[in-house]
C-alpha positions as CSV (number, residue, x, y, z in Angstrom):
1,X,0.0,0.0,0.0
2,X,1.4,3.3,-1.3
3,X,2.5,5.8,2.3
4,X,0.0,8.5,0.9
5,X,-2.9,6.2,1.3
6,X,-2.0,4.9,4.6
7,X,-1.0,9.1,5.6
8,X,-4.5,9.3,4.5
9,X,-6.2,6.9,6.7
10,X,-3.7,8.3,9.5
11,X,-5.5,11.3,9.4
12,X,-9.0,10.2,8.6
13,X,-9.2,7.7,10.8
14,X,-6.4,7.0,13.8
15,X,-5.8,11.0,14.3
16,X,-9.3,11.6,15.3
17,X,-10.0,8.7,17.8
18,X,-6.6,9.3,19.8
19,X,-7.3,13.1,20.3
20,X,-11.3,12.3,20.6
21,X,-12.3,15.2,23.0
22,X,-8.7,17.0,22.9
23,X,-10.3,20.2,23.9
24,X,-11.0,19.2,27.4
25,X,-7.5,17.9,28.1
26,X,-5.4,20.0,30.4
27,X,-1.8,18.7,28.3
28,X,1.0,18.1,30.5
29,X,4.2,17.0,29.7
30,X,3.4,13.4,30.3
31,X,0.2,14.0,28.1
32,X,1.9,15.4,25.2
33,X,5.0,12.7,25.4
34,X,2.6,9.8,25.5
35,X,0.8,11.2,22.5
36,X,4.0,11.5,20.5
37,X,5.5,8.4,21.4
38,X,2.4,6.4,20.4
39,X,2.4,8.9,16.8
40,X,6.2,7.9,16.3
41,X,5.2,3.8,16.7
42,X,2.9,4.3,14.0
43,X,4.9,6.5,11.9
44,X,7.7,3.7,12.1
45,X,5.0,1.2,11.1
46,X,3.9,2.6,8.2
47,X,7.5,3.0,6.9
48,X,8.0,0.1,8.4
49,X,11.3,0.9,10.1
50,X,12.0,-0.8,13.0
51,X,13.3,0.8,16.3
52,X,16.6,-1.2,16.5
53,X,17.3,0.5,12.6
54,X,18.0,3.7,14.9
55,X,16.1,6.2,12.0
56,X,16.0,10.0,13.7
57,X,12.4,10.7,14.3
58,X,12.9,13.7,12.3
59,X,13.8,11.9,9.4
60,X,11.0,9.4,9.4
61,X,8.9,12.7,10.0
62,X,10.0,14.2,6.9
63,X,9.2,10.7,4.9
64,X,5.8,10.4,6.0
65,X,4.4,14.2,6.3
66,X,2.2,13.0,8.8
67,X,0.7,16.1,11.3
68,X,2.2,16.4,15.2
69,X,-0.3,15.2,17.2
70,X,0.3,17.8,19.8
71,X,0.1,20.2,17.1
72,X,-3.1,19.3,16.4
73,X,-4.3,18.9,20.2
74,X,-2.8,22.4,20.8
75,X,-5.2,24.0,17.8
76,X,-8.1,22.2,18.7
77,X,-8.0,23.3,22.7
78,X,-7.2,27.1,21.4
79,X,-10.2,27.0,18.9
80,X,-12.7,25.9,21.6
81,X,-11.6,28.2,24.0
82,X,-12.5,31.0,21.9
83,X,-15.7,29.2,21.3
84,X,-16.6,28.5,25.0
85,X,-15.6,32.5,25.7
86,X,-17.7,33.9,22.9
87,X,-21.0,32.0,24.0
88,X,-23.7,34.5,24.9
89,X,-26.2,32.4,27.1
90,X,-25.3,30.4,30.2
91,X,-24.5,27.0,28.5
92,X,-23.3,24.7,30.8
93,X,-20.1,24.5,29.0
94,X,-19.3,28.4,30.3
95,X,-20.3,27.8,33.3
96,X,-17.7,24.5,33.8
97,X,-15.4,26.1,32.6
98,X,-15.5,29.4,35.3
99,X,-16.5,26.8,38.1
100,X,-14.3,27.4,41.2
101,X,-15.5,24.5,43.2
102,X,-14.8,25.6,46.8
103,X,-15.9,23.0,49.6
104,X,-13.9,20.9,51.0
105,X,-10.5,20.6,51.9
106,X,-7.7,20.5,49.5
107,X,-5.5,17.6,48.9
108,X,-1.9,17.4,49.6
109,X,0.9,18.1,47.3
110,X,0.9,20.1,44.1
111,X,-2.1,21.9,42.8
112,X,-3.9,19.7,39.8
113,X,-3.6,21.1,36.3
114,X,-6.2,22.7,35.2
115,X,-7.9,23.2,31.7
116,X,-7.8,26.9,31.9
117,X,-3.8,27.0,32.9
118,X,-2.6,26.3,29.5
119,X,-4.3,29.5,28.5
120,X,-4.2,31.4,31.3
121,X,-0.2,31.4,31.1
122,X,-0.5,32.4,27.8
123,X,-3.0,35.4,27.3
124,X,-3.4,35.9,31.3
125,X,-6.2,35.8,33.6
126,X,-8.5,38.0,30.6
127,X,-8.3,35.5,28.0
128,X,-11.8,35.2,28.1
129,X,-12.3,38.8,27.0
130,X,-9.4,38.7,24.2
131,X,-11.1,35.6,22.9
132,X,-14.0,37.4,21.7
133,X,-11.9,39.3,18.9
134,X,-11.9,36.4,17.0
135,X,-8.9,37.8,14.3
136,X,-6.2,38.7,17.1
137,X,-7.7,35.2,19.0
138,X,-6.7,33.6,15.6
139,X,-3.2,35.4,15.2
140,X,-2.2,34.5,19.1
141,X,-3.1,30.7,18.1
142,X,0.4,30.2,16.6
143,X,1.9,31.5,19.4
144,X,0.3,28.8,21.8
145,X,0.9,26.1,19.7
146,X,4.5,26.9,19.6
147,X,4.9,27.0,23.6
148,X,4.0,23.3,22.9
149,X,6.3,22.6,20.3
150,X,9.2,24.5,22.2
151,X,8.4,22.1,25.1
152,X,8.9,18.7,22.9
153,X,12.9,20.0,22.6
């Protein structure tokens, strides 16, 4: 089977179903490793390279001009943030995502990431508000998704 086809089911088929629901994801490093590691697998199996042949990713990359995964998670969770800000009525989806659930005591150890923190860090605590110019919401897009790539290094 020619790579193109199988690139083509890669996309169609396998991308969608391992990132099903990216946009809820709070992606840590652990997150974003797993999800590459399991990409470069099936890159190597479509090539079919083995891991002992010792091929730089980058160069099996470059053969099969296949997506990043966490490229793709990072656009996905940026677009629907600037959907869930720009919603009007009180959807339950806005109102999850400004919950600050307050009873209770908190657990030990470091704070859990949250959804928000990825975007938070990177347009600040009035995101929501910047989100609803949806041309400078789309420029600021590359810049997120390159915090993600930087990270991968």
């Amino acid at each position: 089977m020619p790579i193109s086809l199988k690139r083509q089911v890669y996309d169609q088929c396998v991308l969608p179903t391992m990132t099903y629901g990216c946009q809820t994801w709070s992606l840590t490093k652990a997150t974003t490793q797993k999800l590459r590691v399991a990409q470069r697998a099936m890159e190597r199996k479509i090539l079919g390279i083995k891991l002992a042949y010792r091929v730089k990713c980058s160069e099996i990359r470059k053969r099969t001009q296949i997506q990043d995964i966490v490229d793709f998670v990072a656009k996905q969770k940026w677009k629907w943030a600037g959907h869930v800000a720009r919603l009007k009525d009180n959807r339950w989806t806005l109102r999850v995502t400004e919950w600050q659930p307050r009873n209770g005591k908190r657990s030990r150890g470091r704070q859990a990431r949250r959804w928000r923190d990825d975007i938070v860090k990177r347009k600040g605590n009035t995101w929501s508000r910047d989100a609803r110019d949806r041309d400078e919401w789309r420029r600021d897009a590359e810049g997120y998704i390159l915090q993600w790539m930087d990270r991968a290094s």
